[in-house]
C-alpha positions as CSV (number, residue, x, y, z in Angstrom):
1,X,-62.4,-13.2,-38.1
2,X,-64.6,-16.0,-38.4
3,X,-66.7,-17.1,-41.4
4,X,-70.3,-17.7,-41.0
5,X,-73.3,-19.2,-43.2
6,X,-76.9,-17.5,-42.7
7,X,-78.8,-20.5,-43.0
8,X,-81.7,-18.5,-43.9
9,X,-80.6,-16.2,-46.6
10,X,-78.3,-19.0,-48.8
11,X,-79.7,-20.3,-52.1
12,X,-77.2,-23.1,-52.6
13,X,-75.9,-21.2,-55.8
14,X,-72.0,-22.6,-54.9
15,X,-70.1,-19.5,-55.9
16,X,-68.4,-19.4,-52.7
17,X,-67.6,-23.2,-52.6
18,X,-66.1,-23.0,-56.3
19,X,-63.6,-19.6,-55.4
20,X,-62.8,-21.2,-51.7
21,X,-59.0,-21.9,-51.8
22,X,-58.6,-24.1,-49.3
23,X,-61.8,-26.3,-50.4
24,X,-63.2,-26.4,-47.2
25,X,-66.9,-25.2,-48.1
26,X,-69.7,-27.5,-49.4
27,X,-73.2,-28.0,-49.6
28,X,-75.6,-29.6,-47.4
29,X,-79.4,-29.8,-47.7
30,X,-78.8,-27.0,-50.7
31,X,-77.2,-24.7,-48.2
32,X,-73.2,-23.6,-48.1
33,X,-71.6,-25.3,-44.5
34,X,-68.0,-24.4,-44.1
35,X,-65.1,-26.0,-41.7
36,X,-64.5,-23.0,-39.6
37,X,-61.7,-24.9,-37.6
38,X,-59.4,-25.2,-41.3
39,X,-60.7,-21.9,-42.6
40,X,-57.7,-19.5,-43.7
41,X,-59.8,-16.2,-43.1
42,X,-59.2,-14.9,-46.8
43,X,-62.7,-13.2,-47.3
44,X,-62.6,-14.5,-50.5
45,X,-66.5,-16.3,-49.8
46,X,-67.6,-13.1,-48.1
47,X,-66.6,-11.0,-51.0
48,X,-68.1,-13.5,-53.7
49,X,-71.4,-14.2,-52.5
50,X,-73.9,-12.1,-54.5
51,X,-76.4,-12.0,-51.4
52,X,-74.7,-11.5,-48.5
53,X,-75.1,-14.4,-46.8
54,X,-71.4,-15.0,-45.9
55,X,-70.7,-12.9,-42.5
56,X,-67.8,-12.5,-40.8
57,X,-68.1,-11.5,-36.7
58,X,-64.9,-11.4,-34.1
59,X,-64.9,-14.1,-32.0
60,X,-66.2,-13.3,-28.1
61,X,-63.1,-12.4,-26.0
62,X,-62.6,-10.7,-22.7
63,X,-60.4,-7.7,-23.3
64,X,-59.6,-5.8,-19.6
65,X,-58.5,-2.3,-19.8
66,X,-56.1,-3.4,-16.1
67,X,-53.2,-3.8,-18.5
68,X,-50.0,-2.4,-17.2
69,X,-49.3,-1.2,-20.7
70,X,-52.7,1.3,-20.3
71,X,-51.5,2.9,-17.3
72,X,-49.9,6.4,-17.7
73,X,-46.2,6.2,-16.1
74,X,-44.8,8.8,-14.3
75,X,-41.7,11.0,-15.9
């Protein structure tokens, strides 16, 4: 999953830039950014931030149900 910031809702309090263990967060303009292409996924800044304003969301993907692996096969 991929980490995202709510602009709106961050207070700059660095929490989640402190327990990151790659480093890859900061701040900017008093607001948490993060370097989603060197993220490891670990949840740690989800789980940290006291309000919520760390989200994670699946990325958009087209998943067809045509697989041949869906299709009942005869016995």
């Amino acid at each position: 999953m991929v980490p995202t910031i709510d602009a709106f809702k961050c207070d700059g309090c660095k929490i989640c830039v402190l327990q990151c263990p790659p480093q890859i967060m900061g701040i900017v303009k008093n607001v948490a950014v993060i370097i989603t292409d060197l993220c490891e996924e670990c949840g740690i800044c989800n789980d940290v931030c006291p309000i919520g304003a760390v989200r994670f969301h699946l990325p958009e993907r087209e998943y067809t149900a045509d697989h041949p692996a869906y299709h009942a096969h005869p016995r």
